[in-house]
PyMOL Python script that loads the backbone (N, CA, C, O; Angstrom):
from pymol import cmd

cmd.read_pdbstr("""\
ATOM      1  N   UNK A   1       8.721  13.634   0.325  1.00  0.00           N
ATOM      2  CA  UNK A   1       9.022  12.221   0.289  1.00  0.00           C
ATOM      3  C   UNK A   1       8.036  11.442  -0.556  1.00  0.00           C
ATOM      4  O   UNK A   1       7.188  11.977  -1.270  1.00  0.00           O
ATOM      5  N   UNK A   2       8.179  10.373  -0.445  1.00  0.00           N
ATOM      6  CA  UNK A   2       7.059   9.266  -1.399  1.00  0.00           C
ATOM      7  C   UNK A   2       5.995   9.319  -0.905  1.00  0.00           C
ATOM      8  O   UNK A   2       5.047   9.333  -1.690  1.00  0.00           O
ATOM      9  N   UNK A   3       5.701   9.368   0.584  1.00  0.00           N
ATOM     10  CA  UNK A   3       4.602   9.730   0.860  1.00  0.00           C
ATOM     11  C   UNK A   3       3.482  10.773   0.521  1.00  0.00           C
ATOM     12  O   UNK A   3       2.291  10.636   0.244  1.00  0.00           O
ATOM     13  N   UNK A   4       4.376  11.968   0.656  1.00  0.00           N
ATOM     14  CA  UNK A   4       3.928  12.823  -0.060  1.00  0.00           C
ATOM     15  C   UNK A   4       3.575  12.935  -1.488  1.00  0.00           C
ATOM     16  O   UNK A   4       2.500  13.394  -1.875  1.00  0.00           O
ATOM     17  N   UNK A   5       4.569  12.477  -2.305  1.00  0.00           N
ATOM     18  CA  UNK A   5       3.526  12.183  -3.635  1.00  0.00           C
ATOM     19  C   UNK A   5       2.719  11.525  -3.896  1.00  0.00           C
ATOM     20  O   UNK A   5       1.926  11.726  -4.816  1.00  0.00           O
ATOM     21  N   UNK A   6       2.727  10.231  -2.875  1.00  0.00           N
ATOM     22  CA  UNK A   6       1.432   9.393  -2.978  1.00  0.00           C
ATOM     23  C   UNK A   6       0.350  10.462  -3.370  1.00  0.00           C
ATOM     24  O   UNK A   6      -0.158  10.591  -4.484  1.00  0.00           O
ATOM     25  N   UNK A   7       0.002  11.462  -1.845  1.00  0.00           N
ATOM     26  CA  UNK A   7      -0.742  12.031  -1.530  1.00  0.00           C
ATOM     27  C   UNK A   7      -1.243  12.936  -2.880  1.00  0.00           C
ATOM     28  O   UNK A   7      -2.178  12.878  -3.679  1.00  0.00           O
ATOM     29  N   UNK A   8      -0.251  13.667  -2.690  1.00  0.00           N
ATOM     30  CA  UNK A   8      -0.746  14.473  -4.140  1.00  0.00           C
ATOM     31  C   UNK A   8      -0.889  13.645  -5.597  1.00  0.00           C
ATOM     32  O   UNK A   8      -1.650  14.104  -6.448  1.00  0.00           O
ATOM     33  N   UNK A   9      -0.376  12.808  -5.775  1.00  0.00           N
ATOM     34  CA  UNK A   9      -1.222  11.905  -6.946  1.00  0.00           C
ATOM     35  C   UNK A   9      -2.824  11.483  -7.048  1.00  0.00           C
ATOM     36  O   UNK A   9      -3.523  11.467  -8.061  1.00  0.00           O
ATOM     37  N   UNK A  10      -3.222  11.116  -5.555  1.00  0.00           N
ATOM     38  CA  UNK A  10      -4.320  11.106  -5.364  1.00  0.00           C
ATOM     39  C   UNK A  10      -5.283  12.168  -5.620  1.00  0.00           C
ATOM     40  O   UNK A  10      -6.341  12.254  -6.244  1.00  0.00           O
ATOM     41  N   UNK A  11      -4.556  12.944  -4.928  1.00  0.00           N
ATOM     42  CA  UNK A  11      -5.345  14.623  -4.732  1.00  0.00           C
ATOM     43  C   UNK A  11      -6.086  14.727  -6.403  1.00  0.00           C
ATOM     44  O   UNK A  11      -7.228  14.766  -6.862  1.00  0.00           O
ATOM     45  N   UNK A  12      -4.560  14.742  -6.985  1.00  0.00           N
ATOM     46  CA  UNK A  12      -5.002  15.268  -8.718  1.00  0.00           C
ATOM     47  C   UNK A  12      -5.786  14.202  -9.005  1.00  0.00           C
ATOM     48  O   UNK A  12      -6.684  14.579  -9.758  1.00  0.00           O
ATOM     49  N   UNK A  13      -5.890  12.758  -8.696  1.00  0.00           N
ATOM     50  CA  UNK A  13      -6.293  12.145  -9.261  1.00  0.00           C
ATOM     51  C   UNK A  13      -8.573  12.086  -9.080  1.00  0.00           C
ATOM     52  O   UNK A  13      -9.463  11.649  -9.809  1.00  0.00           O
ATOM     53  N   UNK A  14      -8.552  12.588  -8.112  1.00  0.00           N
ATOM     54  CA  UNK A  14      -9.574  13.161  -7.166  1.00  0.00           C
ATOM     55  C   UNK A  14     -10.439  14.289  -7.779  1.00  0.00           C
ATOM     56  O   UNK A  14     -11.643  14.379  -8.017  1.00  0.00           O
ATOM     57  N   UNK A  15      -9.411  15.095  -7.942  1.00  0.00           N
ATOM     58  CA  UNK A  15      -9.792  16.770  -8.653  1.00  0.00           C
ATOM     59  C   UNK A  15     -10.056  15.847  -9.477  1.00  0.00           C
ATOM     60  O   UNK A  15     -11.119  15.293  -9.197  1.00  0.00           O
ATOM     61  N   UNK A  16      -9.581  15.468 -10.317  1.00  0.00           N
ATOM     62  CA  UNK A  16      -9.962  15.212 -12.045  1.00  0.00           C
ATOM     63  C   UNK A  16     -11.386  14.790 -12.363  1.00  0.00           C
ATOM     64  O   UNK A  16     -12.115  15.316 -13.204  1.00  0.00           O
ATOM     65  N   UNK A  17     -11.828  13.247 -11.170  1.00  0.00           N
ATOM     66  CA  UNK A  17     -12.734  13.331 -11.004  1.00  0.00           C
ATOM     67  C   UNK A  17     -13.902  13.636 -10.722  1.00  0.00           C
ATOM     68  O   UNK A  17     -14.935  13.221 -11.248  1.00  0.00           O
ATOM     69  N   UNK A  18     -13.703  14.800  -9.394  1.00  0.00           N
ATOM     70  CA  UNK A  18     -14.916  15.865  -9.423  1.00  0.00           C
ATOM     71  C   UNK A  18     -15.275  16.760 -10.369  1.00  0.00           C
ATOM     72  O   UNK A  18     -16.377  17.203 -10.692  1.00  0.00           O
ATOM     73  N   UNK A  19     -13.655  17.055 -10.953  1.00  0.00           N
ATOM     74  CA  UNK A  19     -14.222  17.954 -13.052  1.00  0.00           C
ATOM     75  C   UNK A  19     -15.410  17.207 -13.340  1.00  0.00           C
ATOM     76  O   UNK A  19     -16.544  17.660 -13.180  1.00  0.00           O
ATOM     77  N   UNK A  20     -15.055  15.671 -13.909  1.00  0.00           N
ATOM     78  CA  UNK A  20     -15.446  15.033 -14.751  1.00  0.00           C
ATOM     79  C   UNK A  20     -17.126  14.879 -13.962  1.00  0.00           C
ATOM     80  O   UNK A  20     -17.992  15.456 -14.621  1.00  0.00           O
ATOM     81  N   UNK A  21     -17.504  14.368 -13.010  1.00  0.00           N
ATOM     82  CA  UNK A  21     -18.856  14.762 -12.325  1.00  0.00           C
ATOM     83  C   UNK A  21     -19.248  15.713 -12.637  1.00  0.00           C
ATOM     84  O   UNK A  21     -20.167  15.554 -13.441  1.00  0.00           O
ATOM     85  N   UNK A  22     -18.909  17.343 -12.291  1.00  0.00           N
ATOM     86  CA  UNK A  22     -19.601  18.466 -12.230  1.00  0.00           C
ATOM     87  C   UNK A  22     -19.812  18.283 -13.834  1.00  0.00           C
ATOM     88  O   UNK A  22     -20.966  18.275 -14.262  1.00  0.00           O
ATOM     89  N   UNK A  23     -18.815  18.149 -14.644  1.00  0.00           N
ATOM     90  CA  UNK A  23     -19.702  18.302 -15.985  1.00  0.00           C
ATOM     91  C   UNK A  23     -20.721  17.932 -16.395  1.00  0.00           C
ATOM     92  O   UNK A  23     -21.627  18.488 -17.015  1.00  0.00           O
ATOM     93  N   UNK A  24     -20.425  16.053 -15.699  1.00  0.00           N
ATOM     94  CA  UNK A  24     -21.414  15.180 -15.935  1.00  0.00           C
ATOM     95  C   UNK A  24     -22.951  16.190 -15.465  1.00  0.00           C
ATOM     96  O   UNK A  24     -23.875  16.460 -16.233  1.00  0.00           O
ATOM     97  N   UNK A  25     -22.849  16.549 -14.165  1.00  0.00           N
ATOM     98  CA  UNK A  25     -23.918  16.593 -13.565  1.00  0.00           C
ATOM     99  C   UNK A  25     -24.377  17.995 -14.560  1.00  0.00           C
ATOM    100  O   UNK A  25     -25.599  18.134 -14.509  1.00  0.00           O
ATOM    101  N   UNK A  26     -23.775  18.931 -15.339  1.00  0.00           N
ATOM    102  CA  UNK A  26     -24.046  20.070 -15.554  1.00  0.00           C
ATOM    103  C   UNK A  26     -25.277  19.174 -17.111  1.00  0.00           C
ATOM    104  O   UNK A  26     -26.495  19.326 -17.204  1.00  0.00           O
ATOM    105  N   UNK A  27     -24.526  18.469 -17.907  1.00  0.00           N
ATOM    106  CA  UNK A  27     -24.831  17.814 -18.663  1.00  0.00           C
ATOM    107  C   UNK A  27     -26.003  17.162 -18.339  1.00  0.00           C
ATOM    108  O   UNK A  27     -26.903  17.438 -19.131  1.00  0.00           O
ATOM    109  N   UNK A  28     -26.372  16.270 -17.318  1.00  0.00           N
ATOM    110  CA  UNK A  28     -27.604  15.714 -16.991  1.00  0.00           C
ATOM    111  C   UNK A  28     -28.898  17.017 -16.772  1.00  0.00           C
ATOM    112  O   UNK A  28     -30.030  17.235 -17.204  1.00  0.00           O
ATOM    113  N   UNK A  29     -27.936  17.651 -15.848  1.00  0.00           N
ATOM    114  CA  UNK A  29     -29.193  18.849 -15.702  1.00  0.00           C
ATOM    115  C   UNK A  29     -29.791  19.513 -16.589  1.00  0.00           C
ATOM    116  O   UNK A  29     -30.563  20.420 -16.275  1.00  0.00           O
ATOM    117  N   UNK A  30     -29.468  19.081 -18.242  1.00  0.00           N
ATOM    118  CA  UNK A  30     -30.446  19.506 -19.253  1.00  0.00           C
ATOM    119  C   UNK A  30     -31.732  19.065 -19.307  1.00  0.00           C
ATOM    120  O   UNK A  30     -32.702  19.735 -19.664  1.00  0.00           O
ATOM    121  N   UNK A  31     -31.729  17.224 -18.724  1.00  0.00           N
ATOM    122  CA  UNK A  31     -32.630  16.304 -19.333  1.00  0.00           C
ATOM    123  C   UNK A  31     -33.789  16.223 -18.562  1.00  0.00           C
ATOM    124  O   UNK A  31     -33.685  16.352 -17.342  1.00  0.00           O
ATOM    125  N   UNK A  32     -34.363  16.121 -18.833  1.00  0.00           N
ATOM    126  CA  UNK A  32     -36.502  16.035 -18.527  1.00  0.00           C
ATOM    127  C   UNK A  32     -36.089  15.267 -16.678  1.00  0.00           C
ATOM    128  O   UNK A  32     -36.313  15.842 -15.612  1.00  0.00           O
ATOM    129  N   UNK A  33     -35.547  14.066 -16.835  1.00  0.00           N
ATOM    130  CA  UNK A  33     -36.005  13.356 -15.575  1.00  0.00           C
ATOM    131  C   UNK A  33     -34.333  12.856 -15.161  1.00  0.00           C
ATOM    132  O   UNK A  33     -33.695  11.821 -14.967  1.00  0.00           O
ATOM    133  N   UNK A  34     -34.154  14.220 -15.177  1.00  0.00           N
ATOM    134  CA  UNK A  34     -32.668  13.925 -14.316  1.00  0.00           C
ATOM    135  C   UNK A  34     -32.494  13.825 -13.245  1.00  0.00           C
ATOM    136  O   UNK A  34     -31.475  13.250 -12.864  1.00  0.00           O
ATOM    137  N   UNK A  35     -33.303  14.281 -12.445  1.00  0.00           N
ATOM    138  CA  UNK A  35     -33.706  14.724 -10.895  1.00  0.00           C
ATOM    139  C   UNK A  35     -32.627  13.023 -10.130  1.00  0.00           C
ATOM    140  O   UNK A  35     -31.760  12.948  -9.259  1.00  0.00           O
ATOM    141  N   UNK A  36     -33.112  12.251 -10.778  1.00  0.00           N
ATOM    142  CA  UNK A  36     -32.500  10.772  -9.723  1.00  0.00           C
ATOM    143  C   UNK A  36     -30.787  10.715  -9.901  1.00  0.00           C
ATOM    144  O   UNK A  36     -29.944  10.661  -9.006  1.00  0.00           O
ATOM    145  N   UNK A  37     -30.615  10.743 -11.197  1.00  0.00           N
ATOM    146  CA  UNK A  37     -29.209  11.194 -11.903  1.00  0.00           C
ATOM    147  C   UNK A  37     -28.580  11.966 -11.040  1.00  0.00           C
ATOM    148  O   UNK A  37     -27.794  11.455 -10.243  1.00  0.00           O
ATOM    149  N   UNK A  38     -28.887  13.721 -11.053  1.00  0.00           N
ATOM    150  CA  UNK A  38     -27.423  14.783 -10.575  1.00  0.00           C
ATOM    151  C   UNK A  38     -28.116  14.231  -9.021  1.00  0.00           C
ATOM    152  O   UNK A  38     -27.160  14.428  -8.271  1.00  0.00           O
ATOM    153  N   UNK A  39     -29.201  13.680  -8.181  1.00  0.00           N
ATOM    154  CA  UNK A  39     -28.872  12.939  -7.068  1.00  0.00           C
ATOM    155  C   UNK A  39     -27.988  12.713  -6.354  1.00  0.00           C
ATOM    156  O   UNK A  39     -27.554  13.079  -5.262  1.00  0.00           O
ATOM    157  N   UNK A  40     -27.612  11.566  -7.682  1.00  0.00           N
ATOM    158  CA  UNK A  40     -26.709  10.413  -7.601  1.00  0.00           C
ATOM    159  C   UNK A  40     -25.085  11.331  -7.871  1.00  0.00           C
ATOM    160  O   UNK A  40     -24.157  11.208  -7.072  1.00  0.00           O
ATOM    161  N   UNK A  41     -25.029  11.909  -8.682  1.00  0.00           N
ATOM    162  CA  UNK A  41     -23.842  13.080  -9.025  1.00  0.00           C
ATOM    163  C   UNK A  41     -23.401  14.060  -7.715  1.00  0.00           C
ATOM    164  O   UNK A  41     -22.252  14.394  -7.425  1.00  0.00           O
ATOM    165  N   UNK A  42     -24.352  14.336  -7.178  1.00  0.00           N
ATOM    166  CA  UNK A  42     -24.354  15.416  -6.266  1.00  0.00           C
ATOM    167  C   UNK A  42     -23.693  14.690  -4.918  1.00  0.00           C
ATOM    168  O   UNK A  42     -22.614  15.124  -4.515  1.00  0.00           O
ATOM    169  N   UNK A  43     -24.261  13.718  -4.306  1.00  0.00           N
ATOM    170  CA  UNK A  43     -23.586  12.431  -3.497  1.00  0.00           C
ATOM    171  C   UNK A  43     -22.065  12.497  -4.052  1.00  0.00           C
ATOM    172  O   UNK A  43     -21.175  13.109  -3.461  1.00  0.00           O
ATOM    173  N   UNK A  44     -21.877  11.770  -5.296  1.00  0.00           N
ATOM    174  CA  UNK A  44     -20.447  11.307  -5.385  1.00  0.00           C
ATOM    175  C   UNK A  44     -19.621  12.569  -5.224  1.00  0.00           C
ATOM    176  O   UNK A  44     -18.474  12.311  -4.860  1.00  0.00           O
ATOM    177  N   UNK A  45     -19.842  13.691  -5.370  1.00  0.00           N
ATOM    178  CA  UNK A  45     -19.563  14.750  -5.502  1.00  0.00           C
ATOM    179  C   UNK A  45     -19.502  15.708  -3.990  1.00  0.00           C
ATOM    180  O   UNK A  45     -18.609  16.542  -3.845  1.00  0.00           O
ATOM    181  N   UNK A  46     -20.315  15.526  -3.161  1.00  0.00           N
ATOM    182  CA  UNK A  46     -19.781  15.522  -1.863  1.00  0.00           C
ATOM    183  C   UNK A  46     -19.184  15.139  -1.499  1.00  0.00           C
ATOM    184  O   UNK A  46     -18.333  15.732  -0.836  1.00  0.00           O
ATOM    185  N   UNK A  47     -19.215  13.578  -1.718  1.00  0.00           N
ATOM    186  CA  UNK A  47     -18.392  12.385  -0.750  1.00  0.00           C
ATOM    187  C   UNK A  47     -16.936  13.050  -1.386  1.00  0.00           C
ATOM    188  O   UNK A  47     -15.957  13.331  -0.694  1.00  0.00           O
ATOM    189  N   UNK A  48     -17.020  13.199  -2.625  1.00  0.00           N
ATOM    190  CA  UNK A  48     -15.595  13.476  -3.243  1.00  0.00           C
ATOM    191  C   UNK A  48     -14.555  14.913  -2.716  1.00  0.00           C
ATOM    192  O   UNK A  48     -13.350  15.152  -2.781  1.00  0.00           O
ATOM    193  N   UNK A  49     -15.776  15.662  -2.182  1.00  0.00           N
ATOM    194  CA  UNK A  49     -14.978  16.842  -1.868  1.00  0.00           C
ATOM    195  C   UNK A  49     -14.312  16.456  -0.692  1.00  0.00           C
ATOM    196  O   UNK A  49     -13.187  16.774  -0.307  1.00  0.00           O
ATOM    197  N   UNK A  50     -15.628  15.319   0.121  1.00  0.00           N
ATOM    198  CA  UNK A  50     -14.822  15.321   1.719  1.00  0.00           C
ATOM    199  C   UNK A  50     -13.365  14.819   1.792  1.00  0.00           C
ATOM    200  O   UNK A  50     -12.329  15.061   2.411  1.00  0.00           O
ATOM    201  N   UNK A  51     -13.971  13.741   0.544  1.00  0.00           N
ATOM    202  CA  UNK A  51     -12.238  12.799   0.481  1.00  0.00           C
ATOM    203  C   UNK A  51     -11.123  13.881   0.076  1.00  0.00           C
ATOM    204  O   UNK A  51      -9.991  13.701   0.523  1.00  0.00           O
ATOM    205  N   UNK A  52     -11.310  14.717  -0.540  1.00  0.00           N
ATOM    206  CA  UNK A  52     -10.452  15.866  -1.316  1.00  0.00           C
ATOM    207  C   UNK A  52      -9.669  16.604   0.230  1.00  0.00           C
ATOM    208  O   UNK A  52      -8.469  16.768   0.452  1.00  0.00           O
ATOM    209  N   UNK A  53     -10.760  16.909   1.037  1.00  0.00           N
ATOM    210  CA  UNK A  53     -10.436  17.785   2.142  1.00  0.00           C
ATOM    211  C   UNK A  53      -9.590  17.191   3.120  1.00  0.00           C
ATOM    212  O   UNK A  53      -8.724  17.812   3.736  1.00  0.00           O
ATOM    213  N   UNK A  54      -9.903  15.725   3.284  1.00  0.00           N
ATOM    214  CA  UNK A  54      -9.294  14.858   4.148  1.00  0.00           C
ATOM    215  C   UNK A  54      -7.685  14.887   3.680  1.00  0.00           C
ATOM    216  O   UNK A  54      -6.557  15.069   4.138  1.00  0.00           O
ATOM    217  N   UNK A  55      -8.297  14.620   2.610  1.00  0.00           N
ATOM    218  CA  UNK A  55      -6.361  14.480   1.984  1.00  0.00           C
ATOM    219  C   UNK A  55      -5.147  15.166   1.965  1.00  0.00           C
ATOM    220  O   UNK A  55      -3.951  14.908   2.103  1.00  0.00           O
ATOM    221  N   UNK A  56      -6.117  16.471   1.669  1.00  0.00           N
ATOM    222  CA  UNK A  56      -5.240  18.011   2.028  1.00  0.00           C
ATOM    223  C   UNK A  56      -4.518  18.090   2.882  1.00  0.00           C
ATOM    224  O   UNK A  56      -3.337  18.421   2.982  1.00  0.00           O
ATOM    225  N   UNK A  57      -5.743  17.560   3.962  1.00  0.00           N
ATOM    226  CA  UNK A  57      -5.512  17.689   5.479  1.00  0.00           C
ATOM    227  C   UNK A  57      -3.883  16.822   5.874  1.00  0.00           C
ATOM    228  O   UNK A  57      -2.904  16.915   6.614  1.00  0.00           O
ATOM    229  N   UNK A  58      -4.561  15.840   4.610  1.00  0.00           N
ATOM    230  CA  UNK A  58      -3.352  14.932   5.287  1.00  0.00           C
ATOM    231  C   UNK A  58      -1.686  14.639   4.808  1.00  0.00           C
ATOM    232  O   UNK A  58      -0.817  13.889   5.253  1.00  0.00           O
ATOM    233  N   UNK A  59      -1.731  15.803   3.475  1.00  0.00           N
ATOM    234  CA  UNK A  59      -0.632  16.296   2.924  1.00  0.00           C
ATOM    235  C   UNK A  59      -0.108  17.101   4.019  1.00  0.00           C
ATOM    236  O   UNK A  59       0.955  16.678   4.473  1.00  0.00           O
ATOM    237  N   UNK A  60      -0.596  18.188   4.577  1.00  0.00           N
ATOM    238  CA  UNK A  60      -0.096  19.067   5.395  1.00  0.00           C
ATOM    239  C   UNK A  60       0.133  18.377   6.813  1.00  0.00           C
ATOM    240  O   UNK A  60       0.772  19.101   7.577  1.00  0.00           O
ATOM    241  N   UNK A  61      -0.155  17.427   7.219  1.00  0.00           N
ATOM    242  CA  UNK A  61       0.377  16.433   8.021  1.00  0.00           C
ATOM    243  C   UNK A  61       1.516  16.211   7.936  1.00  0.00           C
ATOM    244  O   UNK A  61       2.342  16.458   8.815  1.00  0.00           O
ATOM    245  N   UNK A  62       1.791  15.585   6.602  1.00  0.00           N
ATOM    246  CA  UNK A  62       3.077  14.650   6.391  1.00  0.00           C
ATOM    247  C   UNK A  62       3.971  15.708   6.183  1.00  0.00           C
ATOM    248  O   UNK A  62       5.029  15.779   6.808  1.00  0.00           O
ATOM    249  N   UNK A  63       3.606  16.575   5.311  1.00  0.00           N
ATOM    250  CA  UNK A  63       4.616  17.758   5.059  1.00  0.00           C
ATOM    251  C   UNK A  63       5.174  18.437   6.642  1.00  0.00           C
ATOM    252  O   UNK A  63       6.333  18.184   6.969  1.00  0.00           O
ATOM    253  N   UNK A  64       4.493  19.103   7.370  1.00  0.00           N
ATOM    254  CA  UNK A  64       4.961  19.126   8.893  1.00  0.00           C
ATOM    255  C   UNK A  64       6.117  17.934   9.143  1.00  0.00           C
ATOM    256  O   UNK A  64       7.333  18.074   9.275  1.00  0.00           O
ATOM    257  N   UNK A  65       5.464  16.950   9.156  1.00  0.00           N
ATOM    258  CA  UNK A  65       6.179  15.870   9.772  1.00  0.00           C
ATOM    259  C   UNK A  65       7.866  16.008   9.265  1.00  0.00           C
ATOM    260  O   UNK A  65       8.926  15.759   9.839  1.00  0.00           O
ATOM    261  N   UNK A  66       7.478  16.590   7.745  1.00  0.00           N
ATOM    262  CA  UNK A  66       8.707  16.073   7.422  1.00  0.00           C
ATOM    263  C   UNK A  66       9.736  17.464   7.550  1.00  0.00           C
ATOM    264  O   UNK A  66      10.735  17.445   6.830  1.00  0.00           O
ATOM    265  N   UNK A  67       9.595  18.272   8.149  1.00  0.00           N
ATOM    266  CA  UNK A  67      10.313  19.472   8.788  1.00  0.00           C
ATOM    267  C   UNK A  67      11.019  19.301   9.800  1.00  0.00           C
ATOM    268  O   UNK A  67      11.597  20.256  10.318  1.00  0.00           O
TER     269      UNK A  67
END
""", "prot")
cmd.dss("prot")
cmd.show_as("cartoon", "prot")
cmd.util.cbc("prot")
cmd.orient("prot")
């Protein structure tokens, strides 16, 4: 249903962003005084997985539901 694609629009939209971090952060981790930087990367990048996991969670919710 629509719900469900909400969901998965997000999802991808989510993934894309944790790509775009991990690179970032792979990229910072060259530089002399990055240490505060992939920090700050490493945070958004948790928080991002949790949101990732939640969502999953909550595709397979709706999907049930809709059986």
């Amino acid at each position: 249903g629509r719900k469900e694609g909400d969901i998965r629009n997000k999802i991808q939209s989510l993934e894309n962003d944790l790509s775009t971090l991990k690179n970032n952060l792979e990229f910072f981790g060259r530089s002399k005084n990055a240490d505060k930087i992939k920090a700050d990367f490493e945070q958004k990048i948790k928080k991002g997985e949790a949101d990732l996991a939640h969502m999953k969670h909550q595709l397979k919710v709706v999907r049930q539901a809709a059986d």
